[in-house]
C-alpha positions in Angstrom: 30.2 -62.2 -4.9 29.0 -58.9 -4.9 27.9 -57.1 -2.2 24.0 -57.0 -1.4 24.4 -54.9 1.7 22.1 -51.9 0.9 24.1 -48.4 0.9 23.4 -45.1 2.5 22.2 -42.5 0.1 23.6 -39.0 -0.3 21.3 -36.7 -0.2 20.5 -35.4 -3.7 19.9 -31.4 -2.7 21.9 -31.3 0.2 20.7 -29.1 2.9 18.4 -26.3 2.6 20.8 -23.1 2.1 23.1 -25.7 -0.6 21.6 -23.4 -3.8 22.3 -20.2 -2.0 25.5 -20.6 -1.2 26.7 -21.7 -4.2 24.8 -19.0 -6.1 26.7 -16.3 -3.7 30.1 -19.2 -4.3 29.7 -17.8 -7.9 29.0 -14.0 -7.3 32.0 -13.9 -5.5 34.4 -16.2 -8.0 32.9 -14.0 -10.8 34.0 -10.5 -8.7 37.5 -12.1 -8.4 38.4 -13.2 -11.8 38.6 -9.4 -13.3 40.9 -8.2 -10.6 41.7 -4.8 -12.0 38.2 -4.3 -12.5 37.1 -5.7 -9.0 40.2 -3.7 -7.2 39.0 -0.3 -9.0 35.3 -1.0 -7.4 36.8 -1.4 -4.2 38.5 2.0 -4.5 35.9 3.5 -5.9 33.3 2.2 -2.6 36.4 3.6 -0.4 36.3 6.8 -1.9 32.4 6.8 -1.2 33.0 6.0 2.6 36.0 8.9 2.9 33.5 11.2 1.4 30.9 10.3 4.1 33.6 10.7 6.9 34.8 14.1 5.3 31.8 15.8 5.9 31.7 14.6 9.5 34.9 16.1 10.2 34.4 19.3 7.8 31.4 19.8 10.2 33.8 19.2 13.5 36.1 21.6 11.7 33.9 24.6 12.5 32.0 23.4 15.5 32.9 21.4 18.9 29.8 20.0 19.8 26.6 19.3 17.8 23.3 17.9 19.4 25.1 17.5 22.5 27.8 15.1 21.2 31.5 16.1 19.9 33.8 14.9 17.7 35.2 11.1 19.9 31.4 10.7 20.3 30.3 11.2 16.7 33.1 8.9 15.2 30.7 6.1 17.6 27.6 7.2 16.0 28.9 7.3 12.3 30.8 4.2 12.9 27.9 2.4 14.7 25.6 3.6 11.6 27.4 3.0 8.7 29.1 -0.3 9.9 25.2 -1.9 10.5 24.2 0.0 6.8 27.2 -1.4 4.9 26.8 -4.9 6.2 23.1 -4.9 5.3 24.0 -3.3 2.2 26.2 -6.7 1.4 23.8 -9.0 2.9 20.6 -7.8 1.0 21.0 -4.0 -0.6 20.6 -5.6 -3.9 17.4 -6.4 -4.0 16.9 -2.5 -5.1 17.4 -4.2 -8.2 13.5 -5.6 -8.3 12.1 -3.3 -10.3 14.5 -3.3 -13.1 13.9 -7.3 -12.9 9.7 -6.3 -12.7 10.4 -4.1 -16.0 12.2 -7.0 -18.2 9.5 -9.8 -16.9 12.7 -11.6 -15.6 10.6 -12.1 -12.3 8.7 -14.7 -13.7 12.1 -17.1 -13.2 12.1 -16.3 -9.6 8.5 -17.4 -9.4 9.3 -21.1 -11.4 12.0 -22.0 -8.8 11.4 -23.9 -5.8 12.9 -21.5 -3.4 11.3 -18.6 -2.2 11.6 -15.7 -4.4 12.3 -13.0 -1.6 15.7 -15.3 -0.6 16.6 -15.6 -4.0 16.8 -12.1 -4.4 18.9 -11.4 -1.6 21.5 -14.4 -2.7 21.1 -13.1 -6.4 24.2 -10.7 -5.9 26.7 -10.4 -3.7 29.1 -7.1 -4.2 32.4 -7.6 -2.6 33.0 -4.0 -3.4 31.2 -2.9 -0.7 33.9 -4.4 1.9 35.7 -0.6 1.5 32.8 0.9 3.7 32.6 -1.8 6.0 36.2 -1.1 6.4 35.5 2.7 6.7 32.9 2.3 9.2 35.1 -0.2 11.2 37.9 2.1 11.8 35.7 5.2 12.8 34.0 2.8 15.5 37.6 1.8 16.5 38.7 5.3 16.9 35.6 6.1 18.7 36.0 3.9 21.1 39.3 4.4 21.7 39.3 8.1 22.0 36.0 8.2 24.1 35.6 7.6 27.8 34.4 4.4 27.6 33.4 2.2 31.0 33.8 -1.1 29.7 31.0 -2.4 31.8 29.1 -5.4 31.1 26.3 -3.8 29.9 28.7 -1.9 27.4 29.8 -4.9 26.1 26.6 -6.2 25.4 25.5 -3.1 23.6 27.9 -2.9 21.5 27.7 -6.3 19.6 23.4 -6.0 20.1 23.7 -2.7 17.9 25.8 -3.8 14.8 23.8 -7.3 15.0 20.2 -5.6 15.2 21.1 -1.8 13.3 22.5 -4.5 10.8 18.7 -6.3 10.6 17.1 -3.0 11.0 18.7 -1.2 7.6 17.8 -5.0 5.7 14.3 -4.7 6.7 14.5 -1.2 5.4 16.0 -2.5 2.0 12.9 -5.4 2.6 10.1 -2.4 2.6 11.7 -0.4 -0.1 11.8 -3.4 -2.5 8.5 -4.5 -1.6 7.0 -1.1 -2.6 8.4 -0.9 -6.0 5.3 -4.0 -7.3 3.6 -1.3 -7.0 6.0 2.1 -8.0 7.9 1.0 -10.3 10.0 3.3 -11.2 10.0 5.1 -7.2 13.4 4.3 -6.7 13.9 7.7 -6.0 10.5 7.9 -3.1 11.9 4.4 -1.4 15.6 5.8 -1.0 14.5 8.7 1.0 14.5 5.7 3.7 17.1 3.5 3.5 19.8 5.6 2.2 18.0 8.9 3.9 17.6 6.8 7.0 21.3 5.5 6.9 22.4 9.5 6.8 20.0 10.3 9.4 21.2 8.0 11.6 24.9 9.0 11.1 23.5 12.6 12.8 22.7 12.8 16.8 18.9 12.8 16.5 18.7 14.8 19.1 19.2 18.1 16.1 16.3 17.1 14.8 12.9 18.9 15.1 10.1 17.2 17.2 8.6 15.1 14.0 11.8 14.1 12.1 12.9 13.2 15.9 9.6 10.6 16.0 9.6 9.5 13.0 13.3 8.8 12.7 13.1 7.4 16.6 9.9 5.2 16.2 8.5 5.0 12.7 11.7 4.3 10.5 13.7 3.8 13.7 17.4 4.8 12.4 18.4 6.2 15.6 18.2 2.8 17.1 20.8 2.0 14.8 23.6 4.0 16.4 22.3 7.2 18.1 20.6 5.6 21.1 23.3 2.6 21.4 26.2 5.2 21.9 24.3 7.4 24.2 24.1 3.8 25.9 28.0 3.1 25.6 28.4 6.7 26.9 26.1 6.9 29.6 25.0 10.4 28.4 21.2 11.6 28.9 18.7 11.6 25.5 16.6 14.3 24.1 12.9 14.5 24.9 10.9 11.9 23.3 14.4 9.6 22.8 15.1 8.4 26.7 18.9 6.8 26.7 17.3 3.3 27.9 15.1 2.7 24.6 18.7 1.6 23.2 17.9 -1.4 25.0 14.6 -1.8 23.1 16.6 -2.5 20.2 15.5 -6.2 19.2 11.7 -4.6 19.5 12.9 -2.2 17.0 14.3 -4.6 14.7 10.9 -6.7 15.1 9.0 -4.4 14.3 10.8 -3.1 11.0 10.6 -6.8 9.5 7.4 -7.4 11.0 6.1 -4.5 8.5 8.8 -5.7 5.7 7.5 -8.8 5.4 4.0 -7.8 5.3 4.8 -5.5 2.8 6.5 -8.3 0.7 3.6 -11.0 1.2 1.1 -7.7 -0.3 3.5 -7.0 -3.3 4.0 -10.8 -3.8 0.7 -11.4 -4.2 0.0 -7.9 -6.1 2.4 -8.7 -9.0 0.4 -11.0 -11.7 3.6 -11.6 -14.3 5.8 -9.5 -16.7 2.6 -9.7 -18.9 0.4 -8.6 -16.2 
């Protein structure tokens, strides 16, 4: 006799973040099945983050300290900072691509899906390439902390993690605001990356260099030295310039906050802006 005993049902969707993982599953098969071709993008990505860390030490070359900092300190700061830019440059750096997607009418698919469109933009691409910096930025931050004077305290301990988990978020709200802009640019790529890849280079310099209004608006209205400035004046107990007190490093979360609070505002004003590749 068969059996009559009703049978628990699989779900059919799975769980919420099922399509996005198997749309970055593909990215990442895809990247791995032309290996010379995926190996030469790595190179080339670690060629980009040498370049970076020449310049540092071409500047150390000539001088001993800069901003107050020297050379052990400044491997924290470009570590700190291009660690958090590179991983939010995995994570969502892509979504640059909007406009070119605004340009084609290709949006429109976004739109007809039952996700929301902003998350399937940053699951849309996934560039392993981009692992070389990551690496990069890694080892600096190693060798920082290694060849500075560090008191592993606990509140050192705690700063350190807080800083590459919230410089991370702070650079992806950056990428956030930047896409969100272009419903209405266009074709200001060039305008938006004056602050997230001019905001990752600022924060790879000690802020304290900069005049009084790059200082605020680098400190509190694109806030790029909460990224790594602040955190490794932290880590190194060393005083801040005026305007940049040592203990706002501990405001970081606020920071963070308040970068996605404006992102997604932007985002929900471009959203609703945008009326259609026809439009």
């Amino acid at each position: 006799m068969a059996d009559l005993a009703p049978r628990t049902r699989r779900p059919l969707h799975g769980t919420w973040h099922t399509p996005y993982a198997a749309v970055i599953g593909s990215r990442i098969r895809a990247q791995r099945s032309y290996r010379a071709s995926f190996l030469l993008d790595l190179f080339g990505s670690l060629l980009v983050g040498l370049t970076e860390f020449a310049e540092v030490w071409v500047i150390f070359h000539n001088v001993q300290v800069l901003g107050g900092l020297d050379f052990n300190a400044i491997l924290l700061v470009f570590g700190l900072s291009n660690l958090a830019f590179s991983l939010a440059d995995l994570l969502v750096g892509h979504i640059d691509g909007l406009p070119t997607f605004v340009r084609m009418g290709t949006l429109d698919a976004f739109y007809l899906r039952p996700q929301p469109v902003l998350a399937q933009l940053m699951t849309c691409e996934f560039s392993l390439r981009r692992l070389s910096r990551i690496g990069v930025a890694a080892t600096a931050l190693v060798a920082g902390l290694v060849r500075c004077d560090v008191d592993w305290s606990l509140a050192t301990r705690a700063m350190l993690p807080m800083a590459i988990v919230f410089g991370t978020a702070i650079f992806a709200g950056l990428f956030v605001c930047a896409a969100s802009l272009q419903f209405f640019l266009i074709n200001g790529a060039e305008l938006t990356n004056s602050f997230t890849y001019g905001g990752s280079y600022a924060s790879s310099q000690p802020a304290s260099i900069f005049p009084t209004p790059l200082k605020m608006i680098f400190g509190y209205l694109v806030p790029v030295a909460f990224t790594a400035y602040l955190p490794t004046l932290a880590i190194l107990d060393l005083p801040g310039p005026a305007g940049l007190p040592t203990w706002l490093a501990w405001l970081l979360p606020l920071a963070a906050a308040w970068v996605w609070a404006l992102a997604l505002t932007l985002w929900r004003w471009g959203t609703r802006h945008y009326q259609g590749g026809g439009g």
